[in-house]
PQR file of N, CA, C, O and H, with PARSE charges and radii, in Angstrom:
ATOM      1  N   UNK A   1     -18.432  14.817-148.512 -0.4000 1.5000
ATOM      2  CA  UNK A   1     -19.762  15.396-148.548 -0.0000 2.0000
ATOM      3  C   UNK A   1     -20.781  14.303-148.253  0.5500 1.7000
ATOM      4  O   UNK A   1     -20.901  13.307-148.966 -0.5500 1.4000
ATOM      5  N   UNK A   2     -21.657  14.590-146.942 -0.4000 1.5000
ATOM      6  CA  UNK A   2     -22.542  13.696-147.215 -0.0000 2.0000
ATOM      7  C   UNK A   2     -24.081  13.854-147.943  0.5500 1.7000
ATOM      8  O   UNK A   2     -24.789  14.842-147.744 -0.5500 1.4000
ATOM      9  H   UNK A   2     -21.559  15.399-146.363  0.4000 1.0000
ATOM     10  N   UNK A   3     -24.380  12.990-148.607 -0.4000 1.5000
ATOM     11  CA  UNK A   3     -25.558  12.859-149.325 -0.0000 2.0000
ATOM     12  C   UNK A   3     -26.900  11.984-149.192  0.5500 1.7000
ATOM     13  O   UNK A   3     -27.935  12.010-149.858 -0.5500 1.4000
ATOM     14  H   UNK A   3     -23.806  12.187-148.768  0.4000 1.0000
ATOM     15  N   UNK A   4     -26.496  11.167-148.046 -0.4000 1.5000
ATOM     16  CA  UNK A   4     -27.946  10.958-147.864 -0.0000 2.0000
ATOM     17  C   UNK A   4     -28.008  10.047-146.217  0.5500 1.7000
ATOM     18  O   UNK A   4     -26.932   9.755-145.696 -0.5500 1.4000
ATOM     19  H   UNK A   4     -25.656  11.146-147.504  0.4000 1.0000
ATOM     20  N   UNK A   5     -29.093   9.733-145.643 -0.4000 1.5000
ATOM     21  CA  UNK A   5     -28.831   9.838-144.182 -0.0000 2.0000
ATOM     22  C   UNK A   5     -27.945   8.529-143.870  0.5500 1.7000
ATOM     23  O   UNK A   5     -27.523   8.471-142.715 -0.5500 1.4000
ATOM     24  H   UNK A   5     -29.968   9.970-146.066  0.4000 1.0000
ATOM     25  N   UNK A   6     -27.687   7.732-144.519 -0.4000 1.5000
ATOM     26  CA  UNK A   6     -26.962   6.273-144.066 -0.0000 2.0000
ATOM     27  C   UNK A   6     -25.774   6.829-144.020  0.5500 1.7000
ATOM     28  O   UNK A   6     -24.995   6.301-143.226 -0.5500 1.4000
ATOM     29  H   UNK A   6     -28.030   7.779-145.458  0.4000 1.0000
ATOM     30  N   UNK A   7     -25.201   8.163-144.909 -0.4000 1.5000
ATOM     31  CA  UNK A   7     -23.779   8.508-145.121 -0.0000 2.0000
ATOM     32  C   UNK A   7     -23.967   9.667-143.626  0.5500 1.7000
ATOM     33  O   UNK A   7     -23.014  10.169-143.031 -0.5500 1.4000
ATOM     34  H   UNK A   7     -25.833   8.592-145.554  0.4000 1.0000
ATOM     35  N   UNK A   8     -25.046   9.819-143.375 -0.4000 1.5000
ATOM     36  CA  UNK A   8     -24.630  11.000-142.397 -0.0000 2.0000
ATOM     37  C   UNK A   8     -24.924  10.192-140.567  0.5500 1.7000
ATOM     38  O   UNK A   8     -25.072  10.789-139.501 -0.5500 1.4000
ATOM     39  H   UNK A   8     -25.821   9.411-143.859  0.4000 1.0000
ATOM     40  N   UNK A   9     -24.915   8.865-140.807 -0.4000 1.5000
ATOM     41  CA  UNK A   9     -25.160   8.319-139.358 -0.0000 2.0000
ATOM     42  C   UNK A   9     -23.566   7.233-139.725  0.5500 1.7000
ATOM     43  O   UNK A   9     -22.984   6.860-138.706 -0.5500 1.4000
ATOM     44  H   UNK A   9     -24.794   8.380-141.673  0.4000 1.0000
ATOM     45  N   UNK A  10     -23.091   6.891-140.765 -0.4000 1.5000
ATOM     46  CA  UNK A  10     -21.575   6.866-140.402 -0.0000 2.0000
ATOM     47  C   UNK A  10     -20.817   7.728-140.324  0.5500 1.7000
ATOM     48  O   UNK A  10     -19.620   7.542-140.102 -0.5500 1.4000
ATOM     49  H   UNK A  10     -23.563   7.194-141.592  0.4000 1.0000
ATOM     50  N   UNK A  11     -21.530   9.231-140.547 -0.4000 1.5000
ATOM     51  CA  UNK A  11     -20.241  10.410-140.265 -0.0000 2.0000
ATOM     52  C   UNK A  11     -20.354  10.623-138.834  0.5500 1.7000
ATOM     53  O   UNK A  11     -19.413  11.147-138.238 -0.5500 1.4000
ATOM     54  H   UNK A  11     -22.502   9.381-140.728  0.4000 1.0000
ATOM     55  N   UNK A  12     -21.751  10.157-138.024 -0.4000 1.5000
ATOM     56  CA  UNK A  12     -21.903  10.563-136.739 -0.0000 2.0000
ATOM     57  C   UNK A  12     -21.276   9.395-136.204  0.5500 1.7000
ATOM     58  O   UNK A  12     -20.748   9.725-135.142 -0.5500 1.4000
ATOM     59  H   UNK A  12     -22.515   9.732-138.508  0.4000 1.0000
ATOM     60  N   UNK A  13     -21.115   8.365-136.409 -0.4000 1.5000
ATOM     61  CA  UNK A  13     -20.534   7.257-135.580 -0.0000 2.0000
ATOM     62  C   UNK A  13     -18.837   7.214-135.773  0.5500 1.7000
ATOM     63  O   UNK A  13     -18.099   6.566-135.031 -0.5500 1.4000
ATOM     64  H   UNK A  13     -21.544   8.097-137.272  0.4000 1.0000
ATOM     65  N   UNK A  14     -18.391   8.011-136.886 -0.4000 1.5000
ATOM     66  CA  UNK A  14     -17.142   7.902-137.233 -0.0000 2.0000
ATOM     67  C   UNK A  14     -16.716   9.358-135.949  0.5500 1.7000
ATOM     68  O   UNK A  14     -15.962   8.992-135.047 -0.5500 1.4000
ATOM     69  H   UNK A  14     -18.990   8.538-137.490  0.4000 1.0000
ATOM     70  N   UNK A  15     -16.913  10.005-135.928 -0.4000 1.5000
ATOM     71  CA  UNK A  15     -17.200  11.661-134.969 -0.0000 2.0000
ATOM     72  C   UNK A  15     -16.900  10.910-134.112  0.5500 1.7000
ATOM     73  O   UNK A  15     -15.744  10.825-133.695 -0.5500 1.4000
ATOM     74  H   UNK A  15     -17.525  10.301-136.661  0.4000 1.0000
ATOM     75  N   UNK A  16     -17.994  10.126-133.619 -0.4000 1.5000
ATOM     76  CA  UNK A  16     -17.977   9.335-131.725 -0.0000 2.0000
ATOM     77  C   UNK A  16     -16.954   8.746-131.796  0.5500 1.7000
ATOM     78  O   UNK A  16     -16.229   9.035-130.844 -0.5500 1.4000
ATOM     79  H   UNK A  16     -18.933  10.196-133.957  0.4000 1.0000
ATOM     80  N   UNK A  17     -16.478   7.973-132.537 -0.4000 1.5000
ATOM     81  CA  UNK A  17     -14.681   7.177-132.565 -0.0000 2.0000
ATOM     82  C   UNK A  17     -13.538   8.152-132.207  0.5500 1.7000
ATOM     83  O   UNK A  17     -12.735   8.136-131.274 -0.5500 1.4000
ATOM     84  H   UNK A  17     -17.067   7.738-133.310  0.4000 1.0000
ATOM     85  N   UNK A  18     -13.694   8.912-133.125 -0.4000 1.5000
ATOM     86  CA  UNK A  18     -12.609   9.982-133.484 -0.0000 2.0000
ATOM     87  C   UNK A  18     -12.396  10.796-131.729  0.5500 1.7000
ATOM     88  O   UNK A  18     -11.362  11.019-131.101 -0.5500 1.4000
ATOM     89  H   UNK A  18     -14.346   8.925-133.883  0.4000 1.0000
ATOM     90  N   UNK A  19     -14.194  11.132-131.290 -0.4000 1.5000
ATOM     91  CA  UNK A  19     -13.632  11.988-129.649 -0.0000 2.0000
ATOM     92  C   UNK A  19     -12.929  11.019-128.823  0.5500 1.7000
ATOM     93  O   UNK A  19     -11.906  11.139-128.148 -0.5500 1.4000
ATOM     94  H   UNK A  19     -15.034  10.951-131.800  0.4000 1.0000
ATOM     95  N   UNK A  20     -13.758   9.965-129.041 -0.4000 1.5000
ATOM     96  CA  UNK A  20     -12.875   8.832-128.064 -0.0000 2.0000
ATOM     97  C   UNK A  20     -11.620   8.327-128.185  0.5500 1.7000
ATOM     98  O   UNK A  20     -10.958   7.897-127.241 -0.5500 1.4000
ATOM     99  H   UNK A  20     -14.589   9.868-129.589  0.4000 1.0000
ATOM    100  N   UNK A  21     -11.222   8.375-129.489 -0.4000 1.5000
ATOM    101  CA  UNK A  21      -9.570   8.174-130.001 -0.0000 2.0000
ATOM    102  C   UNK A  21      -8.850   9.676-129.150  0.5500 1.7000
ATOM    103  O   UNK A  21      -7.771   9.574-128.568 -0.5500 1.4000
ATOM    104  H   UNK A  21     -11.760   8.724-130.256  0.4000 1.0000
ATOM    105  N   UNK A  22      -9.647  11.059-129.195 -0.4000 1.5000
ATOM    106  CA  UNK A  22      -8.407  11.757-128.988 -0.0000 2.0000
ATOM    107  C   UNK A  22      -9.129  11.886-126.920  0.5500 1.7000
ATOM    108  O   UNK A  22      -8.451  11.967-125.896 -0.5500 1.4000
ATOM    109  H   UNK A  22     -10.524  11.143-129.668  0.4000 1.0000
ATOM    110  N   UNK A  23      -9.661  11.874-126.972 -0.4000 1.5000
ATOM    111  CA  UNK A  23     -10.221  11.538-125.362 -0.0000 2.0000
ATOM    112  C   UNK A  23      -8.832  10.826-124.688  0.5500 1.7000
ATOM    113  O   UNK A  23      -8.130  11.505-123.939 -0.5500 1.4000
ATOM    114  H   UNK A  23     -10.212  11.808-127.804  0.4000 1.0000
ATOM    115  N   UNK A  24      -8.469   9.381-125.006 -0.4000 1.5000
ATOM    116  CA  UNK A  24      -7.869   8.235-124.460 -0.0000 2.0000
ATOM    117  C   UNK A  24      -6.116   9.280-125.078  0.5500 1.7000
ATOM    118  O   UNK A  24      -5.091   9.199-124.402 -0.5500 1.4000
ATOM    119  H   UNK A  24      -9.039   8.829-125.614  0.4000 1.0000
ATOM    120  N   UNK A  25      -6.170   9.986-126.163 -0.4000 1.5000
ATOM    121  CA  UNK A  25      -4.743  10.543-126.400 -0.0000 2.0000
ATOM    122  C   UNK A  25      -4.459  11.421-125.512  0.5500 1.7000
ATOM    123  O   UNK A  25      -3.328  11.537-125.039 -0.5500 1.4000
ATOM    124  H   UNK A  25      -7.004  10.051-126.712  0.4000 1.0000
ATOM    125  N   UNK A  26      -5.456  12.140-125.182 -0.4000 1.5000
ATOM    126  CA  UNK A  26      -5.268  13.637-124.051 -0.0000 2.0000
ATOM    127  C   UNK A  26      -5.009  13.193-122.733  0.5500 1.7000
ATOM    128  O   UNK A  26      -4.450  13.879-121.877 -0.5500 1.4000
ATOM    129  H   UNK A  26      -6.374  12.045-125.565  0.4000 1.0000
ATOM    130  N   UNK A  27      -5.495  11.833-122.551 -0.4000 1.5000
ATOM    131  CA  UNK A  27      -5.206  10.825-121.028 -0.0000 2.0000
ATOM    132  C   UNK A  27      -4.271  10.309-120.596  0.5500 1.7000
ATOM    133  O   UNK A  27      -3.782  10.210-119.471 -0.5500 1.4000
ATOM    134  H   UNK A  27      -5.950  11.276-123.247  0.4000 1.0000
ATOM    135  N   UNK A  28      -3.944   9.855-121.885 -0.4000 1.5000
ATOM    136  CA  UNK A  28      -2.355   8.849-122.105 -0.0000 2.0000
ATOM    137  C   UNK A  28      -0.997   9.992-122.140  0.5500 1.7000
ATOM    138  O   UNK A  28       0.090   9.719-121.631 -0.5500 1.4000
ATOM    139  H   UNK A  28      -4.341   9.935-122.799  0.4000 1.0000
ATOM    140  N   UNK A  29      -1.225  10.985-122.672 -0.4000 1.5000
ATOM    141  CA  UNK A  29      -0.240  12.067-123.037 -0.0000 2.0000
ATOM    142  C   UNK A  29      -0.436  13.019-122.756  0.5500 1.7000
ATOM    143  O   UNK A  29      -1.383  13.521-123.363 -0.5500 1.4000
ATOM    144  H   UNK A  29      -2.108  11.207-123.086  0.4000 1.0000
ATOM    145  N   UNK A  30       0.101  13.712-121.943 -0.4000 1.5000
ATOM    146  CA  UNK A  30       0.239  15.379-121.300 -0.0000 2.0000
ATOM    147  C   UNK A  30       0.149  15.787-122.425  0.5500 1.7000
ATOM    148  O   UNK A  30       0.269  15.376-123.579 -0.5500 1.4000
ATOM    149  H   UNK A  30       0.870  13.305-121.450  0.4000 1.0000
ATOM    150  N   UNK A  31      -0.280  17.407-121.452 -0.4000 1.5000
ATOM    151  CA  UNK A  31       0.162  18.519-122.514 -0.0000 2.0000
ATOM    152  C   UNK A  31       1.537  18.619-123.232  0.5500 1.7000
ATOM    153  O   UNK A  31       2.549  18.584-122.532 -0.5500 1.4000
ATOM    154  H   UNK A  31      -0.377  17.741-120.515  0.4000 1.0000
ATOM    155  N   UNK A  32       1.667  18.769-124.884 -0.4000 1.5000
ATOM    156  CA  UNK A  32       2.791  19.002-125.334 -0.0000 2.0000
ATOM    157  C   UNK A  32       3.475  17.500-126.143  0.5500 1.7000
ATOM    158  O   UNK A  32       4.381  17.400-126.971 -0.5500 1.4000
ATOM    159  H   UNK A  32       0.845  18.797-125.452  0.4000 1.0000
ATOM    160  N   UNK A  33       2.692  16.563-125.560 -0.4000 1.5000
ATOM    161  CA  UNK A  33       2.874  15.345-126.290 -0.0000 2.0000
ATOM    162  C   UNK A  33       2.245  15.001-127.183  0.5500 1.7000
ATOM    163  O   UNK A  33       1.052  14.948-126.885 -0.5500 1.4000
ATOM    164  H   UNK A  33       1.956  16.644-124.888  0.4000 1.0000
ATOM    165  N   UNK A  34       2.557  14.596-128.651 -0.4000 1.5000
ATOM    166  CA  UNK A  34       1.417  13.897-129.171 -0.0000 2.0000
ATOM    167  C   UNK A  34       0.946  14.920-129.962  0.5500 1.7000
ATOM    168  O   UNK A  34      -0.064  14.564-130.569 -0.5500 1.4000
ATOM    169  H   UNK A  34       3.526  14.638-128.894  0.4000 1.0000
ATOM    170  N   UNK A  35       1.256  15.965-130.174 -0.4000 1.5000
ATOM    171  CA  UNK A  35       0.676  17.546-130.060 -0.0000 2.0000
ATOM    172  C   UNK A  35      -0.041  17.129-131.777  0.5500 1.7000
ATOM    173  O   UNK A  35      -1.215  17.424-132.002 -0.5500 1.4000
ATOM    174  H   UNK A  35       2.077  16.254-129.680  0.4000 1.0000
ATOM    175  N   UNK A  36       0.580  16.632-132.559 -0.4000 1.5000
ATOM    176  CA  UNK A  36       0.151  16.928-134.144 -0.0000 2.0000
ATOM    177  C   UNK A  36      -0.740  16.072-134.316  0.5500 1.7000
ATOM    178  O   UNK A  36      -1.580  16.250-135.198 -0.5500 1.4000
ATOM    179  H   UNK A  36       1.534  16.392-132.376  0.4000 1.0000
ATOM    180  N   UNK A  37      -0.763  14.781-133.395 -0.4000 1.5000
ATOM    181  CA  UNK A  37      -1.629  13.504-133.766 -0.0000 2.0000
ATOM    182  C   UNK A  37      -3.080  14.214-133.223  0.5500 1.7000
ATOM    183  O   UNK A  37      -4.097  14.274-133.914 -0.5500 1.4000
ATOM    184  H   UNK A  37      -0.081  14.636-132.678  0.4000 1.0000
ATOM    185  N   UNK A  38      -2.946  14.769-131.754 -0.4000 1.5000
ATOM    186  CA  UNK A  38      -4.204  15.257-131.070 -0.0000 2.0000
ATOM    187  C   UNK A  38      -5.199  16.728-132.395  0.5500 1.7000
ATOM    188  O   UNK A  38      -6.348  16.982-132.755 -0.5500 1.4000
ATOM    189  H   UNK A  38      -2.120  14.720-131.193  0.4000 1.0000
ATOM    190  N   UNK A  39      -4.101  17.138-132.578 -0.4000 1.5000
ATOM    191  CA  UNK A  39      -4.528  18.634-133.430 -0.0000 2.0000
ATOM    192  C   UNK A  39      -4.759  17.793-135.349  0.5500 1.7000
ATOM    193  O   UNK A  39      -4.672  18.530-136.331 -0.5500 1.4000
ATOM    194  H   UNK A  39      -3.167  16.932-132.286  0.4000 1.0000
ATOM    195  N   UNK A  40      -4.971  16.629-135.470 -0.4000 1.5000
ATOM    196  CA  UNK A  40      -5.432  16.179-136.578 -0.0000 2.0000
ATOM    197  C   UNK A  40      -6.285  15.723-136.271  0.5500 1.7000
ATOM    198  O   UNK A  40      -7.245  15.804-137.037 -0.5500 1.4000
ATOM    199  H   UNK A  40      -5.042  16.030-134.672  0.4000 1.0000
ATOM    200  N   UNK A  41      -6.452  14.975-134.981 -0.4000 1.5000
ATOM    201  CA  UNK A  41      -7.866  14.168-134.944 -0.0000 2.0000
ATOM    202  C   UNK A  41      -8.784  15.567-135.231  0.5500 1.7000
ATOM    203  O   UNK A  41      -9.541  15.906-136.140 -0.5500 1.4000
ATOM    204  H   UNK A  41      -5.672  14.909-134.358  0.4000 1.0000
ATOM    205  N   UNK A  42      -8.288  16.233-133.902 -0.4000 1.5000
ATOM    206  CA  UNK A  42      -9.191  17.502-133.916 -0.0000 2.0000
ATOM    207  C   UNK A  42      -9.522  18.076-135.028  0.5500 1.7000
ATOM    208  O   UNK A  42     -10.483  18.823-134.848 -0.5500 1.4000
ATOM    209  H   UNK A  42      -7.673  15.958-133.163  0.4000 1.0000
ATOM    210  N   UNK A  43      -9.032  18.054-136.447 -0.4000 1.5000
ATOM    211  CA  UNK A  43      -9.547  18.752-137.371 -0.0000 2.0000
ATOM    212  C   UNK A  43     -10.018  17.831-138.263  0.5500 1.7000
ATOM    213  O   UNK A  43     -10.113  18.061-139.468 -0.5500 1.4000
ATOM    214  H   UNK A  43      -8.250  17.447-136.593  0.4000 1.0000
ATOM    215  N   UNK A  44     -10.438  16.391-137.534 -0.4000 1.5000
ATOM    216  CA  UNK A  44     -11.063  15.543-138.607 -0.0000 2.0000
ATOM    217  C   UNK A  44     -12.491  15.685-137.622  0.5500 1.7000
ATOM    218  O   UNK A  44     -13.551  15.665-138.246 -0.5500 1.4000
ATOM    219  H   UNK A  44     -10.361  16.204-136.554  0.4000 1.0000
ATOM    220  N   UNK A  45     -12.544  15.791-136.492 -0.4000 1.5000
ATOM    221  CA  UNK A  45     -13.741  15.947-136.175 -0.0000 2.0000
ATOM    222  C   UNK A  45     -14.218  17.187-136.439  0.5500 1.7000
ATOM    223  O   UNK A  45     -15.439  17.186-136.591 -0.5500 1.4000
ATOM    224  H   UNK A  45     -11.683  15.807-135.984  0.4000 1.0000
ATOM    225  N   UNK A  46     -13.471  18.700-136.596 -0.4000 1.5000
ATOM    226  CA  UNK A  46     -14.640  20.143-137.214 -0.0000 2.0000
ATOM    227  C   UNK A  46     -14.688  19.586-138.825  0.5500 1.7000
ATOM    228  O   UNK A  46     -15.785  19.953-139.246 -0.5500 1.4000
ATOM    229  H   UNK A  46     -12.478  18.700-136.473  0.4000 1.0000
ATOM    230  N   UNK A  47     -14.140  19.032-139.642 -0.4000 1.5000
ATOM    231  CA  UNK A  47     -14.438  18.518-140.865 -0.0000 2.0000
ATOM    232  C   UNK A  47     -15.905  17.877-140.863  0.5500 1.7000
ATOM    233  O   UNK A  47     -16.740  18.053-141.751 -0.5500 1.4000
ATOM    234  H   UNK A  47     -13.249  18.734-139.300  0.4000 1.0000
ATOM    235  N   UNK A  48     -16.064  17.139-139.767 -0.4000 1.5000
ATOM    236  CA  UNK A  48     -17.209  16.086-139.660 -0.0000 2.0000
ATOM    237  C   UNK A  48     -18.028  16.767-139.339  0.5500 1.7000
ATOM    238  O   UNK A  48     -19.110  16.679-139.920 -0.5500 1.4000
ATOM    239  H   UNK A  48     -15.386  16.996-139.046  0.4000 1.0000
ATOM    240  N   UNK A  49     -17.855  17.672-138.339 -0.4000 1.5000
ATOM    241  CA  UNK A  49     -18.907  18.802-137.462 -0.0000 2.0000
ATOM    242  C   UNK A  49     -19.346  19.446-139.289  0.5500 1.7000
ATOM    243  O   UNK A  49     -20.462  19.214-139.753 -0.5500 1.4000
ATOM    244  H   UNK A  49     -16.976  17.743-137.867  0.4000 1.0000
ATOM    245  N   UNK A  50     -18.742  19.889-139.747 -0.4000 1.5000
ATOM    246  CA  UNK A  50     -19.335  20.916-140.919 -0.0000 2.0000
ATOM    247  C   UNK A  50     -20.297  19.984-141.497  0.5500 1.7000
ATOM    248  O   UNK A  50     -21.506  20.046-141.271 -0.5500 1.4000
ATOM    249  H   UNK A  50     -17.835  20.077-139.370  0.4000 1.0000
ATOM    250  N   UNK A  51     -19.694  19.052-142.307 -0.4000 1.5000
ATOM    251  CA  UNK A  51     -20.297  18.276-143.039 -0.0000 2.0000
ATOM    252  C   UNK A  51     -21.936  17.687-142.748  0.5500 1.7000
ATOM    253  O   UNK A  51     -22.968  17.528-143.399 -0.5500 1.4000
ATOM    254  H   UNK A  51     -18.713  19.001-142.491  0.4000 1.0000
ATOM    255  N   UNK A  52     -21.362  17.444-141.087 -0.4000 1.5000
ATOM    256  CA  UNK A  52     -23.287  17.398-140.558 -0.0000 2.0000
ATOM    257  C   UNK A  52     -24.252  18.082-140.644  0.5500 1.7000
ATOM    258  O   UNK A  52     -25.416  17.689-140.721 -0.5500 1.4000
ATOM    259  H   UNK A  52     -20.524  17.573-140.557  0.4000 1.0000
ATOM    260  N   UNK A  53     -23.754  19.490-140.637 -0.4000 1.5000
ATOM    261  CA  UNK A  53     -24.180  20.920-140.156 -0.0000 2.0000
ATOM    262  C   UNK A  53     -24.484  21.027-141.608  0.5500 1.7000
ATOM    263  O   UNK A  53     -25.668  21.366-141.595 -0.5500 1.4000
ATOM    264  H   UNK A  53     -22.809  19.809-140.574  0.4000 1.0000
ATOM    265  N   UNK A  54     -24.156  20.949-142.721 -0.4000 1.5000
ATOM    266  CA  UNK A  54     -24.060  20.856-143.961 -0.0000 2.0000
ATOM    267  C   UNK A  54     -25.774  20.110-144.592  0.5500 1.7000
ATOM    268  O   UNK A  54     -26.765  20.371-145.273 -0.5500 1.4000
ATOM    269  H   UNK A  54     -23.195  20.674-142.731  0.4000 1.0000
ATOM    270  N   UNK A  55     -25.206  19.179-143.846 -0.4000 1.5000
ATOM    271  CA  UNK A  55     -26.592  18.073-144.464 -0.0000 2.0000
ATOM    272  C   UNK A  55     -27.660  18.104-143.633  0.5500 1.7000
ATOM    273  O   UNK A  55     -28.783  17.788-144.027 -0.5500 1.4000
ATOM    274  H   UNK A  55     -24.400  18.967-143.293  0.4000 1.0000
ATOM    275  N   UNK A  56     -27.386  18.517-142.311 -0.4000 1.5000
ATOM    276  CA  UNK A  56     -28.676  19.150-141.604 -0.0000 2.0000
ATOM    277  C   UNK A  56     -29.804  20.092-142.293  0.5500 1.7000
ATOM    278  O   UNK A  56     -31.034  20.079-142.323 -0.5500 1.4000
ATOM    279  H   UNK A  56     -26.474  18.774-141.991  0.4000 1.0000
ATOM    280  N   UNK A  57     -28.765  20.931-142.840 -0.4000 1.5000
ATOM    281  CA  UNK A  57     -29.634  22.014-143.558 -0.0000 2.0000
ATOM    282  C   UNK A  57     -29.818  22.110-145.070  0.5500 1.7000
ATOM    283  O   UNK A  57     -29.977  23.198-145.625 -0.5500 1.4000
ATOM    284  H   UNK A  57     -27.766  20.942-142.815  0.4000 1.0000
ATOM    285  N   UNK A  58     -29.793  20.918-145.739 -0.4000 1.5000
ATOM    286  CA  UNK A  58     -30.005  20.522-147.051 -0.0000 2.0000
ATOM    287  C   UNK A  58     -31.382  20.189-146.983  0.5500 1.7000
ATOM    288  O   UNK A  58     -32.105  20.242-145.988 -0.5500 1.4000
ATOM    289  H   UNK A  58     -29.664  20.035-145.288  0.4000 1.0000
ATOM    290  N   UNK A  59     -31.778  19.724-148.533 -0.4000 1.5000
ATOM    291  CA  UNK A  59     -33.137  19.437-148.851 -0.0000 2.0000
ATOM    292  C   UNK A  59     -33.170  17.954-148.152  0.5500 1.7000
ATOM    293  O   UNK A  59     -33.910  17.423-147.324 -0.5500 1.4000
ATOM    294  H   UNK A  59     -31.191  19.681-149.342  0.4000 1.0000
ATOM    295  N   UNK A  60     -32.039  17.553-148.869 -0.4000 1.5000
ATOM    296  CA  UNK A  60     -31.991  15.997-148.302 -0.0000 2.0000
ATOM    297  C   UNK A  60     -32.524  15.202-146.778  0.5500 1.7000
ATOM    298  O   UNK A  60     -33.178  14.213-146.447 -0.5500 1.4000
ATOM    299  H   UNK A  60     -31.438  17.985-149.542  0.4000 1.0000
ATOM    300  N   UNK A  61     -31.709  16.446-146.074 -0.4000 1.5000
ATOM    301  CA  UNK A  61     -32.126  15.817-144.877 -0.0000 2.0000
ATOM    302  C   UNK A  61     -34.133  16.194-144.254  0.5500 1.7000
ATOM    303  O   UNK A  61     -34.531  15.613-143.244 -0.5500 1.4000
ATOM    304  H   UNK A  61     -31.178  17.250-146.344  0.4000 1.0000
ATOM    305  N   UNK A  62     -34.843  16.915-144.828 -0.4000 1.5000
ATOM    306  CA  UNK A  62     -35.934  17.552-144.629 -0.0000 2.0000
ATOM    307  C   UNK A  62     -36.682  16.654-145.068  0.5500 1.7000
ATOM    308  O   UNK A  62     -37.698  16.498-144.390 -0.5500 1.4000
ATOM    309  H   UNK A  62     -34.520  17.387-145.648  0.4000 1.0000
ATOM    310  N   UNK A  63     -36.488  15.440-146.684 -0.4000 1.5000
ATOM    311  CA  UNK A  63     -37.380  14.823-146.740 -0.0000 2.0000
ATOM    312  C   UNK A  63     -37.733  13.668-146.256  0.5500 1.7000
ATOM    313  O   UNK A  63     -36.807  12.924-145.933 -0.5500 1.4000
ATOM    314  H   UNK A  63     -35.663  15.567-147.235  0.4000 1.0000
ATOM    315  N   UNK A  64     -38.883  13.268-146.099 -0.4000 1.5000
ATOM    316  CA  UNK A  64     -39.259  12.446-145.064 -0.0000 2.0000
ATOM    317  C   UNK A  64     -39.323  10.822-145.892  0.5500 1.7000
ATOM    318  O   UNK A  64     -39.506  10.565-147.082 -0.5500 1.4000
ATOM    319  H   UNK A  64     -39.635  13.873-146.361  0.4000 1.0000
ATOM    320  N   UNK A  65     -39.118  10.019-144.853 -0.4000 1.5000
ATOM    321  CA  UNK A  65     -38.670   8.732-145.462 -0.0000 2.0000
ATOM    322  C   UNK A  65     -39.597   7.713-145.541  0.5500 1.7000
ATOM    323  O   UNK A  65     -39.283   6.630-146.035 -0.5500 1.4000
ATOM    324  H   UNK A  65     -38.968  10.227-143.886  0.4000 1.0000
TER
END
């Protein structure tokens, strides 16, 4: 869960790793290879996607700094 914006600009920089980790996997490895490593990244990035989407629309992120 993130809680305040320093935690939600390493969830966005951890996101940008994560496409580029499975980016370079989908390149390196055909379809059918790799299949569980690619389909975990992938569900660590909609984990991350929520969590943003999450704190986007909190109080937290509305107040001004």
């Amino acid at each position: 869960m993130i809680h305040n914006l320093t935690e939600y600009e390493k969830a966005q920089e951890e996101m940008r790793i994560l496409e580029q980790r499975l980016e370079r996997l989908q390149k390196n490895h055909p379809v059918g290879s790799k299949g569980f490593t690619k389909a975990g990244v992938r569900k660590m990035i909609a984990r991350l996607h929520e969590e943003l989407a999450l704190f986007e629309g909190s109080e937290e992120a509305r107040q001004p700094v």
